[in-house]
C-alpha positions as CSV (number, residue, x, y, z in Angstrom):
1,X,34.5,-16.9,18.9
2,X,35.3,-13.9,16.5
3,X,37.7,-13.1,14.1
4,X,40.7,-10.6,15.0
5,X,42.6,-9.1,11.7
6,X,45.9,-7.1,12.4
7,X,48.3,-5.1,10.1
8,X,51.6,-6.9,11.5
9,X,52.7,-10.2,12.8
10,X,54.2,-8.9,15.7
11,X,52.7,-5.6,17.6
12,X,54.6,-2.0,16.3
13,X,53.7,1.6,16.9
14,X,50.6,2.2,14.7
15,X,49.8,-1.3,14.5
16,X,46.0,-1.2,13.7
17,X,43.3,-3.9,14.5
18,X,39.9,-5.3,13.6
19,X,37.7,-7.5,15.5
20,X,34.6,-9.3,13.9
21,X,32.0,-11.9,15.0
22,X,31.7,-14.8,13.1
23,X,28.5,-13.4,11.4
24,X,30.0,-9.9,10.2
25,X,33.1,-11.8,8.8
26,X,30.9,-14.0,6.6
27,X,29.1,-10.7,5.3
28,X,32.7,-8.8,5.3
29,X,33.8,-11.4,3.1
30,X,31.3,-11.8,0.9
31,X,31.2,-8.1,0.1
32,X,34.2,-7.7,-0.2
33,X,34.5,-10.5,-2.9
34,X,31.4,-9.3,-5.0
35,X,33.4,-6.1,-5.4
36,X,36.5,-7.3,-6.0
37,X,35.2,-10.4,-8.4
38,X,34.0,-7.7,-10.4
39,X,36.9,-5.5,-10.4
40,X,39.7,-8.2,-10.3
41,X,41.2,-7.7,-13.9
42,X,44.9,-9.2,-14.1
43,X,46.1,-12.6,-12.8
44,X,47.5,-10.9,-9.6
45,X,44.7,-9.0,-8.8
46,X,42.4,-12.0,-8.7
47,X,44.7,-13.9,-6.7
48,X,44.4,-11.4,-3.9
49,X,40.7,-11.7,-4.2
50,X,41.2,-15.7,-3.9
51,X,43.3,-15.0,-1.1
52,X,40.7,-13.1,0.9
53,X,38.0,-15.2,-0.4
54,X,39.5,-18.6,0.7
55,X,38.9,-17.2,4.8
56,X,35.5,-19.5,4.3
57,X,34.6,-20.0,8.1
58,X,32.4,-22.9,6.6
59,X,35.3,-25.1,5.8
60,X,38.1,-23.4,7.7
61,X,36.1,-23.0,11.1
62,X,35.0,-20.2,13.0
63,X,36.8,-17.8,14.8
64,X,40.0,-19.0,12.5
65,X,40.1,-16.7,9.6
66,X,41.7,-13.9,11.1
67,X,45.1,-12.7,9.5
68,X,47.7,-10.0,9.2
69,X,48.2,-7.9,6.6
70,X,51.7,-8.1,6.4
71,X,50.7,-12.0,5.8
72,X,48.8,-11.1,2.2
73,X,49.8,-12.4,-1.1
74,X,51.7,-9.2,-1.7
75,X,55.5,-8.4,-4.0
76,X,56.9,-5.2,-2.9
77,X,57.7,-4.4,-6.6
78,X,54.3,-4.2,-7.2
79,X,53.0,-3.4,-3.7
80,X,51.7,0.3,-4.9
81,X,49.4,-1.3,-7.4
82,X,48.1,-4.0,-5.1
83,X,47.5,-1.4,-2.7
84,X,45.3,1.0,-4.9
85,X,43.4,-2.2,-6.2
86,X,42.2,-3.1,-2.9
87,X,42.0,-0.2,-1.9
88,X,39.3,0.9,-4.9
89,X,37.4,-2.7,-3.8
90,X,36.9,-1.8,-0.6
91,X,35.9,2.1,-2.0
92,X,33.6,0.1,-4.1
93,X,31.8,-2.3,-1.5
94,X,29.8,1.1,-0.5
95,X,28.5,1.1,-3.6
96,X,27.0,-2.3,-3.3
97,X,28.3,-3.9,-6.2
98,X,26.7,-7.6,-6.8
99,X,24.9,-7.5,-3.8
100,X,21.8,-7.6,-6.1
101,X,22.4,-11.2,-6.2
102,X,22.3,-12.4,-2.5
103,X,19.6,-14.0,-1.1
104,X,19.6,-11.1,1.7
105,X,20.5,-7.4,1.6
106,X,23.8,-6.7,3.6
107,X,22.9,-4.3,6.8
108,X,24.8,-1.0,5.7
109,X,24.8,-0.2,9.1
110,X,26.7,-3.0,10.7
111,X,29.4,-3.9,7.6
112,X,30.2,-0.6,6.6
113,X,31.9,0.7,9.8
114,X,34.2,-2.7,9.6
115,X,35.0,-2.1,5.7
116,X,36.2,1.7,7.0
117,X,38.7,0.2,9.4
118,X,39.8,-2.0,7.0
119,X,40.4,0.3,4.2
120,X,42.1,2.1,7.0
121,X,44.2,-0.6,7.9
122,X,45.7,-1.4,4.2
123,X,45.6,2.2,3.5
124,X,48.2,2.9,6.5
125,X,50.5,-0.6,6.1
126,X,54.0,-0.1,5.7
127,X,55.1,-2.5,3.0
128,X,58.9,-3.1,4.8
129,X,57.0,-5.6,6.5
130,X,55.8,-7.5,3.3
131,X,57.1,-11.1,4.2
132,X,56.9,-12.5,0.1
133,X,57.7,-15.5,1.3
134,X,53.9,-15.9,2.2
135,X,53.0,-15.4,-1.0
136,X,55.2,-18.4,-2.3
137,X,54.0,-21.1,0.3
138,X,50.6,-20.1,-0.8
139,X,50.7,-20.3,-4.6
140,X,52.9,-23.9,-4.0
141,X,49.9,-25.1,-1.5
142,X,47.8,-24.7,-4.2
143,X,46.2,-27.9,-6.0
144,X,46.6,-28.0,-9.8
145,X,42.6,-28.5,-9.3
146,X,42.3,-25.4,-7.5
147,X,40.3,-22.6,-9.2
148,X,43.5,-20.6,-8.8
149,X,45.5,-22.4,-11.2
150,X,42.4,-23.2,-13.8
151,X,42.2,-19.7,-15.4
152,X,40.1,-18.1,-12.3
153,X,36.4,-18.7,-13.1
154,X,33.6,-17.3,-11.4
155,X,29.9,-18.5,-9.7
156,X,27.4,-18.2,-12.6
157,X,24.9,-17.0,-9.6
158,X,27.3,-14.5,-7.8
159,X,30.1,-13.6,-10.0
160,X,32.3,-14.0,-7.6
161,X,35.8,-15.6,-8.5
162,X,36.1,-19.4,-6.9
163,X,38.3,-20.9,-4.7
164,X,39.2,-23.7,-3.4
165,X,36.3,-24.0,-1.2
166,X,33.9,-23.6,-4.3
167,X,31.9,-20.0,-4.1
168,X,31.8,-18.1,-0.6
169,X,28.6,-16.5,-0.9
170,X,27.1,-20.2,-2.2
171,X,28.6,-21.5,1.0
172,X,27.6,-18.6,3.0
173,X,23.9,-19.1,2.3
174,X,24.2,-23.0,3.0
């Protein structure tokens, strides 16, 4: 099974995909949430992060964490600002931010290729099809329990902001 991620729900002109095995999601992910764990500064910018981070094939399942990213936790007030965060995470993920603190070193080779599509992807999304309502369902899913709604802490081994699911890159090495 692999993972297939899509700017839009339904297929448009410019519509951009990505396709990943289970194993390069897992290291995606967890890249991607050591860079933006450590960037992540206001509430909203976190909860993007959680967003991301809560595609844990270990309790979701495999070959089900694929999304579009018209789905994302994003307000189209404040879509430009979203935009330029994620967009300076994924920048960032080149520069191996926290990956010091894996139990394995990331293969440049295989992730990076997948983290230029992506930056690609978000970089070229048109934000008319920002469906907020997304966004709502998944804050008022949330568990009062949930890391999201408990002042966002982080792993102490990782840094990485928790979700739901407890740390991803914890889960990821098993």
């Amino acid at each position: 099974m692999a993972n297939h991620f899509n700017m839009y729900s339904t297929k448009i002109e410019g519509d951009k995909s990505l396709g990943m095995s289970n194993g390069a999601s897992a290291v995606f992910f967890t890249v991607l949430g050591l860079s933006g764990s450590r960037l992540a500064k206001s509430k909203k910018e976190k909860e993007i992060i959680i967003w991301l981070l809560e595609k844990d094939q270990e309790y979701v399942g495999r070959g089900t964490i694929g999304f579009d990213i018209c789905d994302m936790p994003w307000e189209i007030n404040t879509f430009v600002e979203e935009r330029k965060f994620l967009l300076n995470v994924i920048k960032k993920v080149k520069e191996k931010i926290g990956w010091e603190t894996l139990n394995y070193n990331p293969n440049e080779e295989f992730v990076f290729p997948f983290i230029d599509i992506f930056y690609n992807m978000i970089d070229e999304f048109n934000p008319k099809y920002i469906d907020e309502n997304n966004y709502k369902e998944w804050l008022d899913a949330s568990e009062e329990s949930d890391p999201l709604n408990q002042g966002f802490p982080i792993c102490e081994k990782h840094k990485m902001l928790l979700t739901c699911f407890g740390c991803y890159a914890c889960n990821d090495e098993g």
